[in-house]
N, C-alpha and C positions, 0 to 999 in steps of 0.2 A: 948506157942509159936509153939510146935510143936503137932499136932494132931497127931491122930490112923495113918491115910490115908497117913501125910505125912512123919510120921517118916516109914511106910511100902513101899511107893515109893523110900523116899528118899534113904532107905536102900538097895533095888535093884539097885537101879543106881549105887551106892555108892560102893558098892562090887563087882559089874562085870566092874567098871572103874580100882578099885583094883586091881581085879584080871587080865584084861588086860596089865597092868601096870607092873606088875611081871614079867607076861609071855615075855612080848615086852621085857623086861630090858634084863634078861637071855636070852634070844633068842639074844639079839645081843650081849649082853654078850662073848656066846659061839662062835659066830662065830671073835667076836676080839680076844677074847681067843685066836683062832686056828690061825688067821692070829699075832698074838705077838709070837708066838712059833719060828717064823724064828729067833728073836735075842737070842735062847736057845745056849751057845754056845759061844758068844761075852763075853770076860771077866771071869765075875763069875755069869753070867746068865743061870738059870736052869729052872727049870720046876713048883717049889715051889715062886720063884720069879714073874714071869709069873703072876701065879695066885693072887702073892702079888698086884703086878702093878694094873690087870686089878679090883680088888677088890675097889680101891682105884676111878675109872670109870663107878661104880653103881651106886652111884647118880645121876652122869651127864645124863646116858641113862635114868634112869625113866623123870629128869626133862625134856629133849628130847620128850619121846614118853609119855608124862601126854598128852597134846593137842588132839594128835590120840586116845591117851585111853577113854577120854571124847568123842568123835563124835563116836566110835564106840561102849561104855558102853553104849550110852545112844540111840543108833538104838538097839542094842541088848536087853537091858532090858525092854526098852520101849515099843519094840516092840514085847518083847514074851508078856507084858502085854496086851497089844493091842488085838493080836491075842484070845488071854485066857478071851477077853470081859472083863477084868480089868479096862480096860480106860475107856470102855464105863459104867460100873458100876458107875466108879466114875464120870462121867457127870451126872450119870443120879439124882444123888447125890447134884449135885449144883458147881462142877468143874470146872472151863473152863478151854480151854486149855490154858487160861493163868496163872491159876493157880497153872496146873499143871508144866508148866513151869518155874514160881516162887519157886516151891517146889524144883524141880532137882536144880535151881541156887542155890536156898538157903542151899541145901544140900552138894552143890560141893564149896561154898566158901572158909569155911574152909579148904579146902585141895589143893585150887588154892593159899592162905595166905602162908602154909606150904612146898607146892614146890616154891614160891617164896624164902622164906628163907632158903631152902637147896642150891639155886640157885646162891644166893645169896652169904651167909655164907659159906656153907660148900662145895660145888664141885670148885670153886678156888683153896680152898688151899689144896684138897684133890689131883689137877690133877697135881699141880704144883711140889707137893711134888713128887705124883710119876715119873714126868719126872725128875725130879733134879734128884732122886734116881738111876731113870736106866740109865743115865748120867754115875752117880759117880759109878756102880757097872759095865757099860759094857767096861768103860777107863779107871778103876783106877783113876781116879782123881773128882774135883769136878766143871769142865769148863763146863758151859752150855751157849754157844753161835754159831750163826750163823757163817758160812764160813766168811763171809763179817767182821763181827763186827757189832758194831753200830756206827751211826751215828747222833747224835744233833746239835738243832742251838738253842744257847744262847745268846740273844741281836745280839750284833754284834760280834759274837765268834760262831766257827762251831769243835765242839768236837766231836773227833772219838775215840772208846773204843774196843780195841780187843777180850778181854776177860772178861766176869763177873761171879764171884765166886758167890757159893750157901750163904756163909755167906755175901753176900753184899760187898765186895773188887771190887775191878778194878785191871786190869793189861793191861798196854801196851796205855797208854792216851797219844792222840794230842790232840790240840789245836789251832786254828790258829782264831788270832784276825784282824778282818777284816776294814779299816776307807776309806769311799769315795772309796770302790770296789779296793782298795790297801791292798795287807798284810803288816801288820805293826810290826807282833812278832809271833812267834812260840815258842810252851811249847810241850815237852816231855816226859814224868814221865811214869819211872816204873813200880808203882802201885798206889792204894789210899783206904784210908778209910774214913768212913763214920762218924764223930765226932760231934755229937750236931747239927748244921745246917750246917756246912762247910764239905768240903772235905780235908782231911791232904797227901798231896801229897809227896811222896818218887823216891829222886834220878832224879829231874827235868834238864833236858837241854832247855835252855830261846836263842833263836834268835832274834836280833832284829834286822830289815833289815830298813836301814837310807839310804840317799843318797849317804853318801860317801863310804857305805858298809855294812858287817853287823858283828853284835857284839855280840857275845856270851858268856855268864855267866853259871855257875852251883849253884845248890842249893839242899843240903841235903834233906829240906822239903819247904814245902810252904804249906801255906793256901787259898784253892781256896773257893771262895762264890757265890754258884751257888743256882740255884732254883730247881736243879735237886738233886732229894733225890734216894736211892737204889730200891724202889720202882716205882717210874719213867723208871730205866734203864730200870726194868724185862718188862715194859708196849713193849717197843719201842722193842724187840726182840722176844715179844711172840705175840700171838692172846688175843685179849682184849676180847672177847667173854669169854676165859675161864681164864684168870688172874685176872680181872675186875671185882669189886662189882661196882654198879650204884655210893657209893661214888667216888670210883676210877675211874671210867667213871668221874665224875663231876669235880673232881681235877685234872686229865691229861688235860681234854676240857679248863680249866682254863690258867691252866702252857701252852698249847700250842695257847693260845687266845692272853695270855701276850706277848707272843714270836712272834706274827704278823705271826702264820704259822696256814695250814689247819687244821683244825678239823671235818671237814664232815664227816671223816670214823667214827671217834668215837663217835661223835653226832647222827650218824646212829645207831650207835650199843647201846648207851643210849637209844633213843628212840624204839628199838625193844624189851631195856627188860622189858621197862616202858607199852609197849603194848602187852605183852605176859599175863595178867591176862584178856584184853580184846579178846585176841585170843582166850582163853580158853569157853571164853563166846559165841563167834560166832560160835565158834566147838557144841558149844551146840544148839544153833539154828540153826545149818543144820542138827544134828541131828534129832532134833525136825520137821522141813518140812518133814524129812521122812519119823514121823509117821504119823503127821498129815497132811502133804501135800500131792501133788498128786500121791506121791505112797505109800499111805495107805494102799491102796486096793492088792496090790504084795508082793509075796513072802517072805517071808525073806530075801532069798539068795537074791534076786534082791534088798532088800533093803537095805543090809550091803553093796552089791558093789555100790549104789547109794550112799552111808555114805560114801565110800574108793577113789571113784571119787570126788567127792567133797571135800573131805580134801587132796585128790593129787591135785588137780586144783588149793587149796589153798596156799599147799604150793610150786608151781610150780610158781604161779603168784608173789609171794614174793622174791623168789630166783629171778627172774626176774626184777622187778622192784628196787630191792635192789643195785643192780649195776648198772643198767642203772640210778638211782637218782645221783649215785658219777659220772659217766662219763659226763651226759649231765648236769650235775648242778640245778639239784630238790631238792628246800629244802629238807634237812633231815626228817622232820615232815612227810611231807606228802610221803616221799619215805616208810619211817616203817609203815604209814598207810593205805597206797592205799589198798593195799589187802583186811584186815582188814574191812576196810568201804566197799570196792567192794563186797565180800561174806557174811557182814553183812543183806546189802539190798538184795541180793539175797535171803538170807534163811528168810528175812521177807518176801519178793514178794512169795516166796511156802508155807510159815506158811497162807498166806491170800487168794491164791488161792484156790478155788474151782473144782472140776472135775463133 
């Protein structure tokens, strides 16, 4: 499957993607580093901590800068070949450059599979944890929620949550059940936990507001039966980007389809990570227009900043169209793609141009 030619190609590419890879991680590494130093201090926050926390955000950065490492490994290595009459050897060989194209894909597959599953699996619960952690070590305690709270809408029921513990509890639950744009009952509860599929609610105050007034009950516990699990909560108070595996992406988009509420944000954010392996691949064909497209014949240095414009362009264009799809109402599909497909046909129109 794999020849002389292409296991020695696919090995330069493959190691100077690596090795940028590294370099980008620790590099921004060190400078988060430096900027996490401010909470040295806060609690029982030191300097060994620090380095705990950000240790725990190495994965995240490589999976971040794999894309940039791909369009710049492969202007770099391609192109010392290049220079070094390598490429042209291997034309002269029986090569095209589609081959050799095929080769670098087929080389970087494996390792587009491999940051997907780190992506996936392991930098969620690696970034989650360390925020729970510097939570509970710079408070004393283990509350990890916004100023606001949160806020749900279940059927016809609109649940507000003060507080959510690191073990999955609630503290500080409303409730207000809503019929023909009337309130019709308010719930109260202290806390709650999370039992089988129910919620087991403690120390609940129940209003029920009637015509001729309103009537108030207590209840030690109650059994609430919602569709909302502990998992759900952490969704709706953090960034799904980095709490979110694509399952979790697919079962929130569900829970909040059932519930007749938006889902564009995280339809969006589905579809970005679903085309992040297609990204990786267009990072490779703008690499590729720059060896063999029209600035073949130029420098290096002119050709790696041709590589570093064109993946800033890229990802300038996507930050861009990614909110403007949620504000003006673009399918989500075509908001996560636009870029993608737009700098795809680019680096195929310089892969075919001639000079």
């Amino acid at each position: 499957m794999y020849g002389i030619l292409d296991r020695y190609l696919g090995r330069n590419f493959i190691v100077m993607v690596l090795i940028l890879s590294i370099c980008l991680t620790l590099l921004t590494g060190l400078i988060t580093f430096i900027d996490k130093t401010r909470y040295i201090g806060r609690g029982d926050v030191d300097f060994w901590f620090v380095f705990y926390y950000l240790i725990h955000f190495l994965p995240g950065f490589m999976v971040m800068f794999f894309p940039v490492s791909v369009l710049l490994g492969a202007v770099i290595s391609l192109g010392l070949m290049a220079r070094n009459s390598e490429i042209i050897v291997m034309q002269s060989v029986g090569l095209s450059r589609l081959n050799i194209a095929l080769i670098a894909l087929k080389s970087l597959i494996p390792f587009i599979l491999i940051i997907m599953a780190i992506g996936e699996f392991i930098v969620p619960t690696l970034e989650t944890r360390a925020e729970a952690r510097l939570t509970e070590v710079s408070s004393g305690n283990k509350i990890t929620v916004s100023k606001s709270g949160i806020w749900l809408r279940e059927g016809n029921s609109f649940i507000g949550i003060q507080s959510a513990l690191s073990d999955g509890s609630l503290h500080n639950i409303v409730r207000y059940d809503v019929e023909d744009n009337k309130l019709i009952r308010e719930y109260r509860a202290k806390s709650a936990t999370y039992q089988g599929r129910n919620w087991r609610m403690e120390d609940v105050t129940v209003r029920h507001y009637r015509k001729n007034g309103v009537e108030v009950e207590f209840d030690k516990q109650q059994i609430w039966k919602l569709n909302l699990n502990p998992d759900r909560v952490n969704v709706v108070g953090n960034n799904p980007a980095n709490v979110l595996t694509i399952k979790g992406l697919i079962d929130y988009i569900s829970y909040l389809n059932d519930n007749k509420q938006d889902a564009s944000r995280y339809k969006l954010q589905l579809y970005n990570k679903l085309m992040s392996p297609l990204s990786d691949v267009v990072m490779l064909m703008l690499a590729l227009s720059t060896v063999f497209g029209p600035l073949r014949s130029m420098h290096m240095g002119t050709r790696i900043l041709a590589g570093i414009s064109l993946g800033f362009g890229y990802y300038v264009l996507n930050q861009i169209v990614v909110p403007f799809s949620l504000v003006y109402g673009i399918p989500p599909l075509l908001g996560a793609s636009s870029a993608t497909v737009i700098f795809g046909i680019l680096a195929v129109f310089l892969l075919k141009r001639k000079v």
